[in-house]
C-alpha positions as CSV (number, residue, x, y, z in Angstrom):
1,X,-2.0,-32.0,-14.3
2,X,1.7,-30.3,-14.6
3,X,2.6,-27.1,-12.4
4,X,4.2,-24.3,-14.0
5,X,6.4,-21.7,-12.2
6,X,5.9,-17.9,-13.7
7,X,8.0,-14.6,-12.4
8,X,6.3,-11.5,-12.5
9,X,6.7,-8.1,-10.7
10,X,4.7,-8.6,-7.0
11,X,2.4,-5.4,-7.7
12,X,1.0,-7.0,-10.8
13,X,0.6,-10.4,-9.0
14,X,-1.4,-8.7,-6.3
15,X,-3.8,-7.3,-9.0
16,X,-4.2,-10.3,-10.6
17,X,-5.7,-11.8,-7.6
18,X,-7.9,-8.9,-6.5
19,X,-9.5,-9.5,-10.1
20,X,-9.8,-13.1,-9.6
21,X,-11.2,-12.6,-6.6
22,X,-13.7,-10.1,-8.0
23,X,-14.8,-12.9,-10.7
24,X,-14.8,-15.6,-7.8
25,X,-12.2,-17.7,-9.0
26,X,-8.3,-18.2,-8.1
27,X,-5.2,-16.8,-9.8
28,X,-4.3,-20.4,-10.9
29,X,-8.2,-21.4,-12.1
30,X,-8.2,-17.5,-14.1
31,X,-4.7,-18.7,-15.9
32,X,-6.1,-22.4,-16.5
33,X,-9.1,-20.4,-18.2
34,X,-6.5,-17.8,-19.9
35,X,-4.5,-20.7,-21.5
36,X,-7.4,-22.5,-22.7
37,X,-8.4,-19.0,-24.7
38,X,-5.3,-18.9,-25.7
39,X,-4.6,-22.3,-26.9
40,X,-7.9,-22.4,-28.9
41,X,-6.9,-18.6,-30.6
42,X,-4.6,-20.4,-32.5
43,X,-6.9,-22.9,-34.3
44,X,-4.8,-26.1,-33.6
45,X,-2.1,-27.1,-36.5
46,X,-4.4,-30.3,-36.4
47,X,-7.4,-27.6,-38.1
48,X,-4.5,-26.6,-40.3
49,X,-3.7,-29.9,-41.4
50,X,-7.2,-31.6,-42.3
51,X,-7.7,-28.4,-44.2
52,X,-4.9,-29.2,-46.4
53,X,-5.6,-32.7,-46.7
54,X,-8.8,-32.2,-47.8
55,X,-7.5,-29.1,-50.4
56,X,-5.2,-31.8,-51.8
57,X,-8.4,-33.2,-53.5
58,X,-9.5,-29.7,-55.2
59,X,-8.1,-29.4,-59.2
60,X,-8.3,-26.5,-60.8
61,X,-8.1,-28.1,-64.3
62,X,-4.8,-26.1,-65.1
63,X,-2.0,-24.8,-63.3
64,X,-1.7,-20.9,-62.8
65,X,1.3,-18.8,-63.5
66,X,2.4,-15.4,-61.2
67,X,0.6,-13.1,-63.5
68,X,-2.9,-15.1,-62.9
69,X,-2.2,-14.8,-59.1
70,X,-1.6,-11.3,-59.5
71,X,-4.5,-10.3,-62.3
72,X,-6.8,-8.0,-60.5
C-alpha cells in the first residue's frame, strides 16, 4: 500500500473526521472507500477498450456520409 500526503484547510479536516467517526470508520479508511467510488465512476479505459475491440467486428454493409449522421 502507498501513502499519499493531501493539504487541506484544518476546519474542513476536523469535519471530515467527525463524519468518519459518525460512520465508524477513519478519515484514511473513508478516503480508501472515496477513491475506490471514484476510480470505478470512470468505467476503466480497459471497459473502453474491449468495447472497441469487439465494435471492430460490427459492419454496417456500407459506409455513411455526414448527411446520414445527421438525417433526423
Amino acid at each position: 500500500m502507498k501513502n499519499v500526503t493531501f493539504s487541506a484547510e484544518e476546519h474542513l479536516i476536523e469535519q471530515a473526521r467527525l463524519v468518519a467517526r459518525m460512520q465508524k470508520t477513519t478519515l484514511n479508511g473513508a478516503f480508501r472507500e472515496w477513491l475506490e467510488q471514484f476510480t470505478a465512476r470512470s468505467g476503466g479505459g480497459a471497459d473502453f477498450d474491449q468495447l472497441m475491440k469487439k465494435l471492430k467486428r460490427v459492419k454496417t454493409g456500407r459506409r455513411f456520409s455526414r448527411d446520414d449522421f445527421n438525417e433526423r
